[in-house]
N, C-alpha and C positions, 0 to 999 in steps of 0.2 A: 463501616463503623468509623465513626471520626474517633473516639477516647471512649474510656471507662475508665471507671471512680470508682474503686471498691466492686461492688454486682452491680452501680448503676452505669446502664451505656447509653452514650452521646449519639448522635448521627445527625447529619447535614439534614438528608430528608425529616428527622425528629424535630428539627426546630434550631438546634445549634447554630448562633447565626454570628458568634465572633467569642475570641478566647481572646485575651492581654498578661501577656508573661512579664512581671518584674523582678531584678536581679540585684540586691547592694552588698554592701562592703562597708563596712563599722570601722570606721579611723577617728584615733583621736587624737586633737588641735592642741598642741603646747607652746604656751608660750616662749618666743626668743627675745634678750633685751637687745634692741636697736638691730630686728629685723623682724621679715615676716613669719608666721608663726609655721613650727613644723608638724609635718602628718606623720603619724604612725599608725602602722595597717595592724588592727587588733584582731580581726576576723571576719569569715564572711557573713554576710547578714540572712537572715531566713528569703528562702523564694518564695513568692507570691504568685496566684494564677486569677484572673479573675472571668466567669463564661457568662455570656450572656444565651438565653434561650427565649426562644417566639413557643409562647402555651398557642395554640389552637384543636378545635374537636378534631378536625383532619389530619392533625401529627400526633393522634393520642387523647386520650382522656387528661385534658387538663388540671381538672382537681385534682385526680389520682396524682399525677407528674407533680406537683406542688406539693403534695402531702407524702411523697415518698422521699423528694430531697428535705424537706423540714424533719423525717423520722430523722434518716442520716445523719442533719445536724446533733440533732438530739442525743443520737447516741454516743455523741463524745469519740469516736474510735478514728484513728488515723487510718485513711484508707489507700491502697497504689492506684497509680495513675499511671493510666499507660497507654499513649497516641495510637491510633490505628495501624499505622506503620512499624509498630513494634517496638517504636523508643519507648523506656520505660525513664520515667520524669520524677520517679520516689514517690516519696510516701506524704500524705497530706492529708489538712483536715479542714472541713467546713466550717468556717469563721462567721461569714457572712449569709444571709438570704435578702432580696427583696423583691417585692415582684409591683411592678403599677397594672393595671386590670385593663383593657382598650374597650374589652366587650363582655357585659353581666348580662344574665337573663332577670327578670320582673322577680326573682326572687334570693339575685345577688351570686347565682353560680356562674362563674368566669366559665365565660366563652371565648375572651382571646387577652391571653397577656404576656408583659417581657419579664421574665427574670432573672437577677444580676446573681451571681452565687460565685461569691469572694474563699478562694481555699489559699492557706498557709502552709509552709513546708513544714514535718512534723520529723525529728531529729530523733527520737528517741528511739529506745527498743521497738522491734516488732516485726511478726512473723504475718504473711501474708498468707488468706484463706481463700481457698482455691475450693471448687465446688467441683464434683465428679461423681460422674463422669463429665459431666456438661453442665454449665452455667445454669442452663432453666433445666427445670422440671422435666422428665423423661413424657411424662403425660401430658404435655402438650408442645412436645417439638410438631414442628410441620403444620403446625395451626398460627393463626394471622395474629393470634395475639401473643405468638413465641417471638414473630418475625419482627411485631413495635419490640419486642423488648422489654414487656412491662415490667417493671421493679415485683410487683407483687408478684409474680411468678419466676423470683429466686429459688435456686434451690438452696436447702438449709446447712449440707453436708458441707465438711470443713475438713478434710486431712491437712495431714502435716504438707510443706512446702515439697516441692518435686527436686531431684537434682539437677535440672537446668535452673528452676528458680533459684537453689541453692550459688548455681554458677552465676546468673543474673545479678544477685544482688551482693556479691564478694566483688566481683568485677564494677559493680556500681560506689560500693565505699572503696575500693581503693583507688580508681580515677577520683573520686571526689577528695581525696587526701590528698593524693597528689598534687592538683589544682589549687588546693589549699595553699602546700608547702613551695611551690612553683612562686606566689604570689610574694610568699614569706621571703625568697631568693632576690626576688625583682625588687622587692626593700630593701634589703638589707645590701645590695649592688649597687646604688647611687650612694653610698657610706663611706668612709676611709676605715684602713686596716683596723684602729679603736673600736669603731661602730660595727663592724662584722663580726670581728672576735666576740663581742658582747652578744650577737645571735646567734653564735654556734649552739648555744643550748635548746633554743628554740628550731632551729633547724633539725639537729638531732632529735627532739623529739617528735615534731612533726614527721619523719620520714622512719621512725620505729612505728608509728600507727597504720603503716603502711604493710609493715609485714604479717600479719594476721589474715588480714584479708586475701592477700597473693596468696598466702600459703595455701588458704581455704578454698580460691581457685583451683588454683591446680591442683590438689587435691578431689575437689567433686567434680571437676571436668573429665579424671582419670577416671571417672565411676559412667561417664556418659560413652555410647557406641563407639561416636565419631567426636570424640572432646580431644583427639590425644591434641589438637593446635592448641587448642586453649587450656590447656596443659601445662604446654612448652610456654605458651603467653606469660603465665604465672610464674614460672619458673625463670623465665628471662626476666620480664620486669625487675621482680624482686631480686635478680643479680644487679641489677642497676641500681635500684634502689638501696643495697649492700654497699654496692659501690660508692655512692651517695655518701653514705655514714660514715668508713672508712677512710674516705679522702681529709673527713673533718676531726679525724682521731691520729696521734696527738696536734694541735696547732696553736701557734704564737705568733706574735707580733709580727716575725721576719717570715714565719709560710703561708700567713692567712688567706694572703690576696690568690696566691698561685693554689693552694688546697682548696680554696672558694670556687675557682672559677673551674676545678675538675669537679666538685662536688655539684655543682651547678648543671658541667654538661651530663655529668650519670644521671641526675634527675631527668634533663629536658629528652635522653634518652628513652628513661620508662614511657612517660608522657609519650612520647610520638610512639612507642610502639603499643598502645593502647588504644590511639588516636587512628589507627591502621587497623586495630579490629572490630572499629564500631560498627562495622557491618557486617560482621559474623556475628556479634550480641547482638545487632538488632533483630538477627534472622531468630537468634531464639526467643527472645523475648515477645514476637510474633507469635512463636507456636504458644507462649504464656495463653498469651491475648485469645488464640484463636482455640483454645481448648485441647492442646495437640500436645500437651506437654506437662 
């Protein structure tokens, strides 16, 4: 399996024949008199995915496969996205469709076409639906049309999230906060001691959204057999991340620079030790994928 969207899944042999990932960052341009003008990092911008797919009768019933990502659109629902390989890439929602047709039969039914299918990053609440015991339908695993994948042979059922997802997705917002506040750091570094003390508040707040999430790590990881590392994960980040906030509490004029550059490295600490277990999350986020969790 190359990716899955929600219940619908992707694969090379299906037709999947290129993804294009975009990434920005929202700065804005103020003017200086008698220089050039300066940037200020306001936040990250939404990611963008955009796939391309080859429709043919030999990867699938092509109508069907068109009229189940058009349902998808339709129903407005942000869905996860999650690479074969277990990275899971958040949450997103289908913005775009289009499809040009190569091959119609005499009464207009596509026989072979490309379609482009544009997904936006979706920020908002949202608890992801897991199907169980298995993705398809019980009544017809081991059959050829379990094996394409069809969309129309989802199953319906919806429990609540598992505690690996639970772990998944804490450990996914607070690398993402971090990342954030990392960004916030590397601005507010090229500043003199004026211009940094004026972002302590911003700093500080960005690295409080931080702790909720660690907590809730290490906490559901302590409910998983073999979570206890990702436990301690949580647990250690958020002492960095503590450490972070602390360095920036109280500060003035005369400690800003030396209280910056320790609050600085407790951040680029959490960071790298998160960055060291993307491949224990990936391994779970795997069993996500593969049904096993």
């Amino acid at each position: 399996m190359f990716a899955i969207l929600g219940e619908i899944e992707f694969t090379v042999a299906g037709g999947i024949s290129a993804m294009e990932q975009t990434r920005s960052a929202d700065w804005a341009e103020h003017a200086r008199i008698q220089g050039k003008p300066l940037l200020e990092w306001i936040g990250e911008g939404l990611d963008e995915c955009n796939l391309t797919l080859e429709l043919h009768p030999i990867l699938g019933n092509p109508q069907e496969r068109l009229q189940a990502l058009s349902q998808a659109k339709s129903q407005h629902q942000p869905l996860a996205f999650v690479m074969g390989s277990g990275e899971y890439l958040g949450v997103y929602v289908i913005t775009h469709i289009s499809n040009v047709i190569r091959r119609a039969t005499a009464v207009g039914q596509i026989k072979a076409a490309t379609v482009q299918l544009s997904l936006k990053e979706y920020t908002g609440a949202f608890t992801r639906k897991v199907a169980r015991p298995g993705l398809l339908d019980s009544t017809v695993n081991g059959t050829s049309a379990a094996a394409a994948g069809k969309p129309g042979l989802i199953s319906r059922l919806t429990p609540p999230p598992s505690v690996v997802q639970a772990v998944i997705g804490h450990a996914k917002t607070a690398a993402n906060i971090l990342r954030a506040g990392q960004k916030v750091y590397l601005a507010a570094k090229s500043g003199n001691a004026s211009i940094i003390l004026g972002q302590v508040p911003q700093l500080l707040g960005v690295t409080a959204r931080a702790i909720a999430p660690l907590q809730g790590l290490a906490s559901a990881a302590d409910l998983l057999e073999d979570g206890a590392d990702l436990s301690r994960l949580g647990e250690d980040v958020l002492g960095s991340v503590v450490g972070a906030r602390s360095a920036l509490k109280p500060v003035d004029l005369g400690n800003i620079v030396d209280r910056f550059q320790a609050s600085h490295a407790s951040l680029e600490q959490a960071l790298e030790k998160m960055h060291d277990a993307r491949t224990r999350l990936a391994g779970l986020a795997a069993q996500v994928l593969t049904r096993h969790a």
